[in-house]
C-alpha positions in Angstrom: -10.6 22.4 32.4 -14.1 20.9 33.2 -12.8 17.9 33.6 -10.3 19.0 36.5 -13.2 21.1 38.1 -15.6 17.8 38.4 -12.6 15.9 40.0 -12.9 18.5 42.9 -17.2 18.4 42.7 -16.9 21.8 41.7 -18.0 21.6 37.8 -21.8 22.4 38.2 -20.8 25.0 40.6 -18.1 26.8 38.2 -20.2 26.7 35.0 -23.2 28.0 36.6 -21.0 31.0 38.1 -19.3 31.5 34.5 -22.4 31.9 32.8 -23.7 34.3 35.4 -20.6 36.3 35.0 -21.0 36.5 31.4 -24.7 37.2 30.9 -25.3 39.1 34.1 -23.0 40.6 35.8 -24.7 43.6 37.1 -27.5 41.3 38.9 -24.4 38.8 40.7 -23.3 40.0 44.4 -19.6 41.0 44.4 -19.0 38.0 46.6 -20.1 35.7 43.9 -17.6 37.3 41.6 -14.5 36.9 43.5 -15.6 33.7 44.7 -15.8 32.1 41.1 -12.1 34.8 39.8 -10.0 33.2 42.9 -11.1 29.4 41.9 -10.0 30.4 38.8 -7.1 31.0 40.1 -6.5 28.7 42.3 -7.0 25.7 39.6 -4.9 27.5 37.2 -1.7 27.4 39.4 -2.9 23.8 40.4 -3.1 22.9 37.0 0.0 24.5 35.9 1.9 23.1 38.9 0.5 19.5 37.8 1.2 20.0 34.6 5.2 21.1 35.5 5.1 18.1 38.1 3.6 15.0 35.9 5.5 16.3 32.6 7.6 13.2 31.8 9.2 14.1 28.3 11.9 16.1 28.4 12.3 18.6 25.6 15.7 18.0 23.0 18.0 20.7 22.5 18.0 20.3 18.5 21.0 22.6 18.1 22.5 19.5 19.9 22.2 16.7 17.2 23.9 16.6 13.7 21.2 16.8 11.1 23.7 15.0 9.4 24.6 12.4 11.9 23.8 9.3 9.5 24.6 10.6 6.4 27.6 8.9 4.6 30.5 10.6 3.7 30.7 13.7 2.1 33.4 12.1 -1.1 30.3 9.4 -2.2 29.0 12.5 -4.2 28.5 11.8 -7.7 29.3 8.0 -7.1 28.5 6.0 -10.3 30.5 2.7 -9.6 29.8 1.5 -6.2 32.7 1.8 -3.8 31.7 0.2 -0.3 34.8 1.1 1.6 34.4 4.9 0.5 31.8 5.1 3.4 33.6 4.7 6.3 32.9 7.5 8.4 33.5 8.5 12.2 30.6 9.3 14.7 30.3 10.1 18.4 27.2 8.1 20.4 25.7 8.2 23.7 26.4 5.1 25.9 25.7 4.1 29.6 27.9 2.2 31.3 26.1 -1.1 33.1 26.9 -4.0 35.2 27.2 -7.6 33.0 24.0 -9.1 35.2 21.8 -5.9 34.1 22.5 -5.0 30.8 19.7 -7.9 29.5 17.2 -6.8 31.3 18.0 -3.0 31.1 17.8 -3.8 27.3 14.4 -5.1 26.7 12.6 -2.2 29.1 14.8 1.1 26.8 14.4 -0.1 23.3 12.4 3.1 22.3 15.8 5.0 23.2 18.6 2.7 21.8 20.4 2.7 18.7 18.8 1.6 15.9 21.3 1.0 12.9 21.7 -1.8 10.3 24.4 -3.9 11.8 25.3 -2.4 14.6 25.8 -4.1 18.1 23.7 -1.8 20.5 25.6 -3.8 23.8 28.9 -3.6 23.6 32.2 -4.3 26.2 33.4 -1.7 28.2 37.4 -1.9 27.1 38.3 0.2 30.2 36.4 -2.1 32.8 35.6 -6.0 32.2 32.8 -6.1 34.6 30.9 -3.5 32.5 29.3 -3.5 29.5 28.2 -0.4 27.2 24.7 0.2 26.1 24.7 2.5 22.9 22.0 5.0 22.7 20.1 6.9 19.8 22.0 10.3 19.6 18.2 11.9 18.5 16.8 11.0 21.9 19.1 10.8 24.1 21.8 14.5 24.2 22.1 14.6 28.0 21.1 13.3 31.0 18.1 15.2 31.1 16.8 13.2 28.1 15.8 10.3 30.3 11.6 10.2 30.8 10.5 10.2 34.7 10.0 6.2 34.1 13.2 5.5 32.6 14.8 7.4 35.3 13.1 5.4 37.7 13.9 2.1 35.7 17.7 3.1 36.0 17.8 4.0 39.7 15.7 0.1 40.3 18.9 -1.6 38.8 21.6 0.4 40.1 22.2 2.1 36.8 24.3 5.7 36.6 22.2 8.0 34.4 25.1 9.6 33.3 26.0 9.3 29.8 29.3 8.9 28.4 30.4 8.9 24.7 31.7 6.5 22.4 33.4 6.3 19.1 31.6 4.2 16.6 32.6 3.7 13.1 30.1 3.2 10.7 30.6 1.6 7.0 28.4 0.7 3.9 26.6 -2.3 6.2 25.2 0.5 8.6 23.4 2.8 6.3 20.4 2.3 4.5 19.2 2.1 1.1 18.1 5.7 0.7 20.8 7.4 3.1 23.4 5.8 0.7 21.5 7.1 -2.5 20.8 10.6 -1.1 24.3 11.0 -0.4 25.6 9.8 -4.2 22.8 11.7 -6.7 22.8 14.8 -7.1 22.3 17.4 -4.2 18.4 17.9 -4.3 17.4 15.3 -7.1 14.9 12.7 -6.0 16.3 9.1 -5.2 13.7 6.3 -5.7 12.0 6.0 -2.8 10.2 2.7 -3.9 9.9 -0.4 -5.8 8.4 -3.6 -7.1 9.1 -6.5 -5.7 8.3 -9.5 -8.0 9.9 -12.7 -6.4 13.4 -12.5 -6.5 13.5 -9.5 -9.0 12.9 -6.2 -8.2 11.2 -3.7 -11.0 12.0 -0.1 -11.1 11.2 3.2 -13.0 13.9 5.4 -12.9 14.0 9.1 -14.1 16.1 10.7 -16.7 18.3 12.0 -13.9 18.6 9.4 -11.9 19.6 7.1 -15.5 24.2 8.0 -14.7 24.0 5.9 -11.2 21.3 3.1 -12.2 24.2 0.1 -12.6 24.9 1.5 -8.3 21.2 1.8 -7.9 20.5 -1.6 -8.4 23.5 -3.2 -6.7 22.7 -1.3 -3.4 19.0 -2.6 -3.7 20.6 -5.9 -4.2 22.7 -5.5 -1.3 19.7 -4.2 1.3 17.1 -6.6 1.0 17.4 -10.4 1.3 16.4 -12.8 -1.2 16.8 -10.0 -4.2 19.0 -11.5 -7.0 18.1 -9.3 -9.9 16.9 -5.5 -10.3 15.2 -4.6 -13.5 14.4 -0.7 -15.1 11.6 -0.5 -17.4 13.0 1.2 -20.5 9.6 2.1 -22.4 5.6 1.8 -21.5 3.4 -0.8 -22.0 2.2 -0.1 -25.7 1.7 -3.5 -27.1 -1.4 -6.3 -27.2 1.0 -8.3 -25.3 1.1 -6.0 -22.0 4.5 -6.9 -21.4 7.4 -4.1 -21.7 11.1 -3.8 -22.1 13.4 -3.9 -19.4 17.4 -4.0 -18.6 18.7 -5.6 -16.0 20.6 -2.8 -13.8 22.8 -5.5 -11.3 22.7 -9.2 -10.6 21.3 -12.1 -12.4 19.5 -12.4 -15.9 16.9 -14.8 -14.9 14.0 -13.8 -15.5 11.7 -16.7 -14.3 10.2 -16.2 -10.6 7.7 -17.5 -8.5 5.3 -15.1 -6.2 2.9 -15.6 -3.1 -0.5 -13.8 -3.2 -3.3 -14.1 -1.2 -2.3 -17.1 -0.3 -1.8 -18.7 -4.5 1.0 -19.7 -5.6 2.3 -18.5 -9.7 5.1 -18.8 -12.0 6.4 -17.0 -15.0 9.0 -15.5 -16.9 8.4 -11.6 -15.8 10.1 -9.9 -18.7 7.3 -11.7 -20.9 4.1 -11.3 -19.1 2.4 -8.4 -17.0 2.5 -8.4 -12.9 2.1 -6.0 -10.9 2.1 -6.9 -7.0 -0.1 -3.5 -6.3 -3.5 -5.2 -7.7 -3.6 -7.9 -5.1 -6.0 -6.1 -2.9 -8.2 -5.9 -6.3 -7.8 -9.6 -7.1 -9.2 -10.3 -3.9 -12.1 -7.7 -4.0 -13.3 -9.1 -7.4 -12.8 -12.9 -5.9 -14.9 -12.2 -2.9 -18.0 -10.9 -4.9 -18.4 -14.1 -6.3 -20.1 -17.2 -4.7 -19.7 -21.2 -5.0 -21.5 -21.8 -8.1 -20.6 -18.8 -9.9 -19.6 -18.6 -13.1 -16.7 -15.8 -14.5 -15.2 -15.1 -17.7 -12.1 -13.6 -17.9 -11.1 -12.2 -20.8 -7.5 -10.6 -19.9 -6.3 -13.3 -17.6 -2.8 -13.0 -17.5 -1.1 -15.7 -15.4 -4.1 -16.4 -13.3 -4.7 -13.7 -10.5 -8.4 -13.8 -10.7 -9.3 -16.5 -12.0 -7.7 -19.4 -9.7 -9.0 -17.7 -6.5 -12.0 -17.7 -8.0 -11.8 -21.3 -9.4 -11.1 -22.3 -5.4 -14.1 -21.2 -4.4 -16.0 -24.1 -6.7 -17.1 -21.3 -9.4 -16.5 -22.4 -13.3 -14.1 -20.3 -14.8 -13.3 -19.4 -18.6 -10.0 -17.6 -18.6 -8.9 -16.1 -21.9 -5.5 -14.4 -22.8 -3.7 -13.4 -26.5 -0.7 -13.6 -25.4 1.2 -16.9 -25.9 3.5 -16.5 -22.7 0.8 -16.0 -20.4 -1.5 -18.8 -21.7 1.2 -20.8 -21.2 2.1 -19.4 -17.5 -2.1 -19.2 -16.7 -1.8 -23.5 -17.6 1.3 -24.2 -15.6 -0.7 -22.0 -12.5 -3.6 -23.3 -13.0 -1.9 -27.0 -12.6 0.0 -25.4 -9.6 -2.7 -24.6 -7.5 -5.0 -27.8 -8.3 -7.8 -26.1 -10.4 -7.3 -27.7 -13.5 -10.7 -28.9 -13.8 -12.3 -26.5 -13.3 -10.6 -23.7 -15.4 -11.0 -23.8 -19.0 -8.5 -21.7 -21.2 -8.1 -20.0 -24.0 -5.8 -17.7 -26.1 -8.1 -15.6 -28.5 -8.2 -12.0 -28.6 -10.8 -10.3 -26.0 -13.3 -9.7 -28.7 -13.1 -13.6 -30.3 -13.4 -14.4 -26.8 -16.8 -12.5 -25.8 -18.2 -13.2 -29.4 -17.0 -17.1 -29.4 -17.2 -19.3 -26.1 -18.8 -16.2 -23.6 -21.3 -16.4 -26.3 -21.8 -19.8 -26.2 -21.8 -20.4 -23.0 -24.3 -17.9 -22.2 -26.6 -19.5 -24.2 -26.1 -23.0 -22.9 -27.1 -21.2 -19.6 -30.3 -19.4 -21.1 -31.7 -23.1 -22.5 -31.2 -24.7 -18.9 -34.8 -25.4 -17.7 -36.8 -22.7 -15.7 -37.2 -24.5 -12.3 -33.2 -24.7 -12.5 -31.0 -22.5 -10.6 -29.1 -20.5 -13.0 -25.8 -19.1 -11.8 -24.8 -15.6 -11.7 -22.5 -14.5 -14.4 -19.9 -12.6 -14.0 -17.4 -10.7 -16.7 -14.2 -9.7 -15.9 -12.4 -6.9 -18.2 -8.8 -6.1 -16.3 -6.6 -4.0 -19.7 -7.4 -0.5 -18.7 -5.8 0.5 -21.6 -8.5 -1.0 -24.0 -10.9 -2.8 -22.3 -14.0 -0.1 -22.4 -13.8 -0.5 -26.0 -15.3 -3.5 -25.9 -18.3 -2.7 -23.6 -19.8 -2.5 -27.8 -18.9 -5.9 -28.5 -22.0 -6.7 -25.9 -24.4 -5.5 -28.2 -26.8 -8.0 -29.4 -24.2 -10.9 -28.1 -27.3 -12.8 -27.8 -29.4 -11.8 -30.2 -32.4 -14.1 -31.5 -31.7 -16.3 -28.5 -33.8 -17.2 -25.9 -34.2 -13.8 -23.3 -33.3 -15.1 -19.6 -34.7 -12.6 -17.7 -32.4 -14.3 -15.0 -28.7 -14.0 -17.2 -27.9 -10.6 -17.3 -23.9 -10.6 -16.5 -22.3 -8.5 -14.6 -19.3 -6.6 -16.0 -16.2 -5.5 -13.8 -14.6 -3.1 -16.8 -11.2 -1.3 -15.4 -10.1 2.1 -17.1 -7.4 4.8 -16.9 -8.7 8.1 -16.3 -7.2 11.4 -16.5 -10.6 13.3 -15.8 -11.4 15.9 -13.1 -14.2 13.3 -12.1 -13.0 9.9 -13.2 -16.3 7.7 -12.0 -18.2 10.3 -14.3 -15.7 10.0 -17.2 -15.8 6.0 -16.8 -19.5 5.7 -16.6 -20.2 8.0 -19.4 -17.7 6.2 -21.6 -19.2 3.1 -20.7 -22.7 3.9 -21.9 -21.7 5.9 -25.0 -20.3 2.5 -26.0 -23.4 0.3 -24.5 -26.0 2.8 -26.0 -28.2 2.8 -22.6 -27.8 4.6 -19.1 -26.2 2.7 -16.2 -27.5 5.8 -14.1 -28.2 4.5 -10.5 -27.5 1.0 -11.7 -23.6 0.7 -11.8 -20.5 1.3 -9.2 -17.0 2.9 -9.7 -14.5 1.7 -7.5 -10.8 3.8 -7.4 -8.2 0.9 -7.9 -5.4 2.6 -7.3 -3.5 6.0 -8.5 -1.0 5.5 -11.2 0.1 9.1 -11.7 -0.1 13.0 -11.1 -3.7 12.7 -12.4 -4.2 9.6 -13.7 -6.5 7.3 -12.1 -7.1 3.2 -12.7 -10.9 2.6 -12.3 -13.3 -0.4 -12.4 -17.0 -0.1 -13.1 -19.3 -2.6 -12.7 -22.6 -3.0 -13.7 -25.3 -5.5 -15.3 -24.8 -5.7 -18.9 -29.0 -4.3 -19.6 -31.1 -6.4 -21.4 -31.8 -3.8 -24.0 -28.1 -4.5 -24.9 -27.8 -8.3 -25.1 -31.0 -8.6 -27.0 -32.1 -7.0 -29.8 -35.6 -4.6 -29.5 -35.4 -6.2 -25.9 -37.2 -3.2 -23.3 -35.5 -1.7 -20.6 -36.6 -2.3 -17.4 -34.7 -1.2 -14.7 -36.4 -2.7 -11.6 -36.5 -6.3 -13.6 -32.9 -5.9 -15.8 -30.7 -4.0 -13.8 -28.7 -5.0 -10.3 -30.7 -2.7 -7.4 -28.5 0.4 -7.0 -28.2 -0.6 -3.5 -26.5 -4.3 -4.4 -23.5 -1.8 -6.9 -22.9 0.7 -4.7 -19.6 1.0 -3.5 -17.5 3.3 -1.1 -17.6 7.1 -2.2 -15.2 7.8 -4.6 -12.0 9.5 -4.0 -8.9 10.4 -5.3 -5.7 8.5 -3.4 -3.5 10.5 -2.4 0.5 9.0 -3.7 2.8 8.0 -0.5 6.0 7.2 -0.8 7.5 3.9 0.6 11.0 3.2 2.1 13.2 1.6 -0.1 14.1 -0.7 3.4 10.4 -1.8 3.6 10.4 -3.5 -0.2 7.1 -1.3 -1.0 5.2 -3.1 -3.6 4.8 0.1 -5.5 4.7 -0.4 -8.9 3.4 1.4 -11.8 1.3 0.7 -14.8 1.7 2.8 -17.8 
């Protein structure tokens, strides 16, 4: 309301006579009083008048439109061997009838209110008059002619248009529903559908439920069907228990090949999925980690996979030792590696984590310690991506470089990922972390929330300097000399994601790690 009142120079006027009203009234003449209650007045019917006058949405009738409108027929229930012509079904749409030399034009300014449905011509001809075409509306805006806004009104009377709608007869089949209005309608009544996916290249990784297990052969061929360029749809038949971090899978429709190629931030990589780990959701984290380090740089990483850290980071001119124990990805992380033209500067190796830190990290950490004083030494970085296992090595770090040289200036800096099923995951992680260093990272380490995997389970990365107390052996801890400043670690606050669903339509690049 104060902003109305100032439009009419009256806001000083009005709050001074409110407040005198409220604190006072027994020391305010009458006049004052009615003065202030008719304005009052007089701007609520102006502002109520305005409000009926300028109001351009017109309110639905929802008793008019079918709930059910765009759900497939009734007999898909319990569908286990996909039937495409079972879905033919019958439904009654708004049109408008337009002149040939209008409807393009009439098109591009409505799209907020025409049909939108895989597959379905919204301009059609008008088989009762040749000159005319028909311009199919959606049913959920548009009931009556009252459904029009005051602008598309206006548009409509500017070319000549007849507001009034008319209906048509459309037929709608298995092309014009989507993926999760054709699943709905064959589970169960009530049970979930998947709602999203994996998409790894041409194949597309799901996780079905015990319920959902009777229709998966349909699932996956409706999947195929609805997005282009998907040739194969795998279901992950157990978790990811092995050293290997690959998992079993069956293919639920299309092709068995396995071997696929992927785009991420901007890298190209190949590999035979049903032998190596990917998941699409960690690209955002792949690029976090790649953009903490700086030409120069040197990282270790000791669970490489097929590359996702360590080529991004080998493009920005950093020396990278990239380590994995599984034959499969080695193999896949030197075919990338050749891929994207870092060859050189990317040395592999396929040890198990622990051989890894203890063999070349050690090495090559002391190389670094004997390089002369007045040389820059690079900063180190460690990174530890098998949140399954990977805190358990944190130990391995103690006295790594014992009896060596002690370069105040080569303390690495770990990036160590974790599940956690904690009420406060960042404390859990931390406290693991220096159970297993034996010193406090207090005020000296981060926790960054990677992403949610399930009802209460969290995947988490902490970083931190590895202390010197740690690398060396009776070595002091000093945190203003040892440590990275607090301010340097310190991340966003932590917080728990909440989980969203995708559409099945938008190929979400949900998927899980168990």
């Amino acid at each position: 309301m104060r902003i109305l009142w100032r439009s009419f120079g009256y806001s000083g006027f009005l709050k001074t006579c409110h407040y005198r009203i409220i604190t006072s009234n027994s020391q305010i003449p009458f006049t004052w009083i009615s003065l202030a209650q008719s304005l009052h007045k007089t701007l609520g019917f102006y502002l109520s008048s305005q409000r009926n006058r300028f109001s351009t949405v017109p309110e639905i009738d929802m008793n008019k439109i079918d709930p059910e409108l765009y759900s497939p027929p009734s007999q898909v229930r319990g569908m286990t061997k996909l039937d495409r012509t079972a879905f033919k079904k019958i439904v009654t749409i708004p049109v408008l009838k337009v002149r040939k030399e209008m409807v393009n034009k009439l098109v591009r300014s409505l799209k907020k209110v025409l049909l939108q449905r895989p597959g379905i011509k919204r301009v059609i001809d008008d088989p009762k008059d040749g000159g005319n075409k028909l311009v199919m509306l959606d049913p959920h805006r548009i009931v009556s002619d009252d459904s029009f806004e005051e602008s598309e009104r206006l548009l409509l009377k500017e070319l000549n248009v007849n507001p009034q709608i008319s209906s048509h007869s459309l037929e709608l089949a298995y092309e014009n529903f989507k993926t999760e209005e054709i699943l709905r309608a064959v589970l169960p009544e009530g049970q979930d559908v998947p709602s999203g996916f994996s998409r790894i290249g041409h194949i597309v990784h799901l996780n079905l439920r015990d319920h959902q297990l009777p229709f998966k052969q349909l699932i996956g061929q409706v999947i195929i069907d609805k997005n282009q360029g998907i040739t194969s749809v795998v279901n992950k038949i157990n978790t990811i228990d092995n050293i290997y971090r690959n998992f079993q899978m069956e293919v639920l429709s299309g092709e068995e090949n396995m071997i696929t190629e992927v785009r991420e931030n901007n890298y190209t990589y190949e590999f035979d999925f049903s032998k190596v780990y990917w998941n699409p959701r960690l690209s955002t984290e792949h690029n976090r980690i790649t953009e903490l380090l700086k030409p120069g740089d040197v990282l270790f990483d000791v669970f490489a996979g097929v590359g996702p850290f360590a080529i991004p980071v080998a493009k920005k001119d950093c020396m990278v030792f990239a380590n994995d124990l599984n034959p499969e990805s080695h193999k896949w992380l030197f075919h990338n590696c050749k891929l994207n033209k870092v060859d050189q500067k990317v040395k592999i190796f396929n040890l198990d984590g622990k051989d890894f830190l203890q063999g070349p990290v050690r090495e090559e950490l002391m190389k670094l310690a004997r390089r002369p004083s007045e040389e820059r030494k690079p900063a180190v970085h460690i990174v530890m991506n098998l949140p399954a296992m990977a805190i358990e090595l944190l130990s391995t770090f103690h006295c790594l470089l014992e009896g060596q040289y002690k370069s105040r200036e080569l303390l690495p800096t770990v990036h160590c990922y974790s599940f956690s099923k904690a009420d406060d995951p960042a404390k859990d992680v931390q406290q693991r972390a220096e159970a297993l260093l034996g010193a406090s990272l207090e005020g000296c380490s981060s926790v960054h929330l990677v992403r949610h995997v399930a009802p209460n389970k969290e995947m988490i990365c902490i970083t931190f300097q590895v202390p010197a107390s740690v690398l060396y052996e009776d070595q002091p801890i000093n945190p203003e000399e040892h440590y990275l400043k607090a301010e340097i670690l310190e991340g966003p606050p932590f917080k728990r994601q909440r989980t969203g669903k995708a559409s099945l339509e938008e190929q979400s690049q949900n998927g899980s790690q168990t």
